[in-house]
Short mmCIF file of the C-alpha atoms (twelve columns), coordinates in Angstrom:
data_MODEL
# 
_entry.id   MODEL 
# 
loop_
_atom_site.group_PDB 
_atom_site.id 
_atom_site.type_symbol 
_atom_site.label_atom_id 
_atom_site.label_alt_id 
_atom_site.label_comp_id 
_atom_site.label_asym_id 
_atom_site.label_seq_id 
_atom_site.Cartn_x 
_atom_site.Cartn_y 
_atom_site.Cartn_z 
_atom_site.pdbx_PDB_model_num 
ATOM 1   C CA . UNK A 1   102.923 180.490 60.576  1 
ATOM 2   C CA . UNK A 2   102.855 183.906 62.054  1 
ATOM 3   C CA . UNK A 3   102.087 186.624 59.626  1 
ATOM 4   C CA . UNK A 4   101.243 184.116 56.875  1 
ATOM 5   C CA . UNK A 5   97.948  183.855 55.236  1 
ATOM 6   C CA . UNK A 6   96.851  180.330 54.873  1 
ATOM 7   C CA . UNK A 7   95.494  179.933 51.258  1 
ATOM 8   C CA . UNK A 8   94.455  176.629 52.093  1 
ATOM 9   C CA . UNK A 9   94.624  173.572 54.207  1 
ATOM 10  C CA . UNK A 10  96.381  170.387 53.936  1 
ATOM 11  C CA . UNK A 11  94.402  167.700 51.648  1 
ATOM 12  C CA . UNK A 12  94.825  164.526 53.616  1 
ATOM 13  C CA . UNK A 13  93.693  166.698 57.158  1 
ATOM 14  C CA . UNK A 14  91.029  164.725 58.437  1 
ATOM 15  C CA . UNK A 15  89.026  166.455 61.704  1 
ATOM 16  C CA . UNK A 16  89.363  164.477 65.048  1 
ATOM 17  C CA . UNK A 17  87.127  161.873 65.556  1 
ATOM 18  C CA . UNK A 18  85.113  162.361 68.030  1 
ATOM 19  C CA . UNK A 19  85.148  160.799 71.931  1 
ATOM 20  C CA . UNK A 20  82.907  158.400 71.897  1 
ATOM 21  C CA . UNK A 21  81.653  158.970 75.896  1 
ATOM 22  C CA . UNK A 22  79.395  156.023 77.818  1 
ATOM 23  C CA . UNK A 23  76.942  157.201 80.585  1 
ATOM 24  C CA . UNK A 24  77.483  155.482 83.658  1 
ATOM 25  C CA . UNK A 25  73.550  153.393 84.587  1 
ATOM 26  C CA . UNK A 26  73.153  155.268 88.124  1 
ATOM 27  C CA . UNK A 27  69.984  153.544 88.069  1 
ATOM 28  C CA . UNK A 28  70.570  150.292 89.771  1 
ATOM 29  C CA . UNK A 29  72.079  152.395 92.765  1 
ATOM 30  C CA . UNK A 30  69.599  155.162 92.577  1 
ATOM 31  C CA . UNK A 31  67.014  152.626 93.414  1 
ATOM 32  C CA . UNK A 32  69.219  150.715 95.792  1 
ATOM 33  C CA . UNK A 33  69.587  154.402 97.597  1 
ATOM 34  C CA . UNK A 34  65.972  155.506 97.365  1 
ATOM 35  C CA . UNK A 35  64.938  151.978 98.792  1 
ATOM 36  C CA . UNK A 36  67.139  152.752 101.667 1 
ATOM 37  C CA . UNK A 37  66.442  155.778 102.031 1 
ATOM 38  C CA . UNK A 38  62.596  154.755 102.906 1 
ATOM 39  C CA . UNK A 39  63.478  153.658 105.799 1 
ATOM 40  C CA . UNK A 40  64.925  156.457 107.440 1 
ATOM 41  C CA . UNK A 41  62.211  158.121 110.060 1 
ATOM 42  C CA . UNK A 42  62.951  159.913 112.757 1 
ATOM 43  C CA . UNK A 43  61.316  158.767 116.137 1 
ATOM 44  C CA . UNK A 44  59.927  161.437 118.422 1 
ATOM 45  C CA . UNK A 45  62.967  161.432 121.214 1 
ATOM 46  C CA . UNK A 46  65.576  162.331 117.984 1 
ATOM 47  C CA . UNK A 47  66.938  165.510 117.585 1 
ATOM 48  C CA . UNK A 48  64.036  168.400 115.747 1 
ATOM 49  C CA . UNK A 49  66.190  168.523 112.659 1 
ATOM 50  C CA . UNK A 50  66.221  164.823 111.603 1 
ATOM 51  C CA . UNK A 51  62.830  164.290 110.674 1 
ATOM 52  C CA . UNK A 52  63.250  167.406 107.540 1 
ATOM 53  C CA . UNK A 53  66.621  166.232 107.148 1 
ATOM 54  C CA . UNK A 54  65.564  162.917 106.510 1 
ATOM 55  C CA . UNK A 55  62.849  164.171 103.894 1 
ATOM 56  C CA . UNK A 56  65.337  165.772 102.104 1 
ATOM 57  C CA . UNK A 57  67.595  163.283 101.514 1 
ATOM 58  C CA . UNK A 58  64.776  161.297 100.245 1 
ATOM 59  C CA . UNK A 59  63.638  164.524 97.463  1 
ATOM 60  C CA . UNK A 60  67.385  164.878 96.500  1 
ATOM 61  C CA . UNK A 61  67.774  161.155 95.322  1 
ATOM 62  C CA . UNK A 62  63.865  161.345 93.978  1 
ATOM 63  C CA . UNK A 63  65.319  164.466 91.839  1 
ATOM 64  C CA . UNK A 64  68.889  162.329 90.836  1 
ATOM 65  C CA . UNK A 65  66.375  159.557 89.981  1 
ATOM 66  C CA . UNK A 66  64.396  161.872 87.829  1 
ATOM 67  C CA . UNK A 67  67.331  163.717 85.806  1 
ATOM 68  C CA . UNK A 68  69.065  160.459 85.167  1 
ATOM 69  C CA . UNK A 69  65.965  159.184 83.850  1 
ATOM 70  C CA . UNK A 70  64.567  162.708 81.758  1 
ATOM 71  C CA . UNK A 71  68.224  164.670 81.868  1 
ATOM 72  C CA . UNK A 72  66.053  166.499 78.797  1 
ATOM 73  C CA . UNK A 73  62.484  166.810 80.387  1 
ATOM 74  C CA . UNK A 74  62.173  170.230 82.442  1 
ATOM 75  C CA . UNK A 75  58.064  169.223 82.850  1 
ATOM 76  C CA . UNK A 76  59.239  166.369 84.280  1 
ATOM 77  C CA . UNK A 77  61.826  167.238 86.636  1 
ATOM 78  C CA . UNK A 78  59.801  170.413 87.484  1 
ATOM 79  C CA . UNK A 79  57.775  168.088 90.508  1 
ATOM 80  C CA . UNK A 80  60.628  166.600 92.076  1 
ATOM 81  C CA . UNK A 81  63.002  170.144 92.181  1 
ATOM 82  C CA . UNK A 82  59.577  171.627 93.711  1 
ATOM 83  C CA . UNK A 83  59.658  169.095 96.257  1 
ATOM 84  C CA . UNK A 84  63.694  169.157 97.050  1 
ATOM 85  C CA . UNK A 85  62.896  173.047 97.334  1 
ATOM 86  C CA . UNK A 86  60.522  172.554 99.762  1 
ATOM 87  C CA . UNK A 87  62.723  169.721 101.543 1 
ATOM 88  C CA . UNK A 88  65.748  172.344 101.838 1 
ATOM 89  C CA . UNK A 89  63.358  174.963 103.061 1 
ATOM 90  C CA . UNK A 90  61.541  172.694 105.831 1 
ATOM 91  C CA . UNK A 91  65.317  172.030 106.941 1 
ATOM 92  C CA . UNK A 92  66.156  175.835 106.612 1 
ATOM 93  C CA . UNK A 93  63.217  176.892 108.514 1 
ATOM 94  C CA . UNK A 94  63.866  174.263 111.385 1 
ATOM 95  C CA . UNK A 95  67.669  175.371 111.763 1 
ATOM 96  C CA . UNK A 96  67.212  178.688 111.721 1 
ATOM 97  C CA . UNK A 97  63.763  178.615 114.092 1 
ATOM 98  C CA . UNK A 98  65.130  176.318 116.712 1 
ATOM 99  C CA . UNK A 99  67.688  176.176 119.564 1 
ATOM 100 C CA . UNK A 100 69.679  173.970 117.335 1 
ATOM 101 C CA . UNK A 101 73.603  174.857 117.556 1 
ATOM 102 C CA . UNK A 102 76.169  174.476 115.355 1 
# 
């Protein structure tokens, strides 16, 4: 069809239908996760770095939970980034301020 002009297109095209796509429900192991992830606490003989990396495991599935629940909602997930921001930044902090080695 190079260098043609199409006047018109054919009368039985029909468009694509479109993909019909199903969201996987994360929420039954979001809650199974976050319920696990309760438990983790670091004792006072563990290594500096567990105790914020613990919290932030916990904010990251508290955000997943949120955007699964209100992918739409910035007001809403607005609390929970706040708090993996400040989860990631206690673990930053802690890395970079201690005699922990890579």
């Amino acid at each position: 069809m190079q260098g043609k002009i199409i006047e018109s297109l054919d009368p039985d095209w029909q468009p694509p239908k479109p993909k019909v796509v199903v969201q996987k429900n994360w929420k039954p192991l979001l809650d199974e996760l976050i319920e696990k992830a309760s438990k983790l606490r670091a004792g006072e003989s563990e290594d500096v770095v567990m105790r914020p990396a613990f919290s932030l495991i916990r904010a990251s599935l508290e955000f997943a939970q949120a955007a699964f629940e209100n992918p739409n909602d910035l007001d809403v997930l607005d609390k929970p980034l706040q708090k993996l921001q400040r989860a990631f930044e206690k673990v930053q902090d802690t890395v970079y301020f201690s005699d922990f080695k890579f």
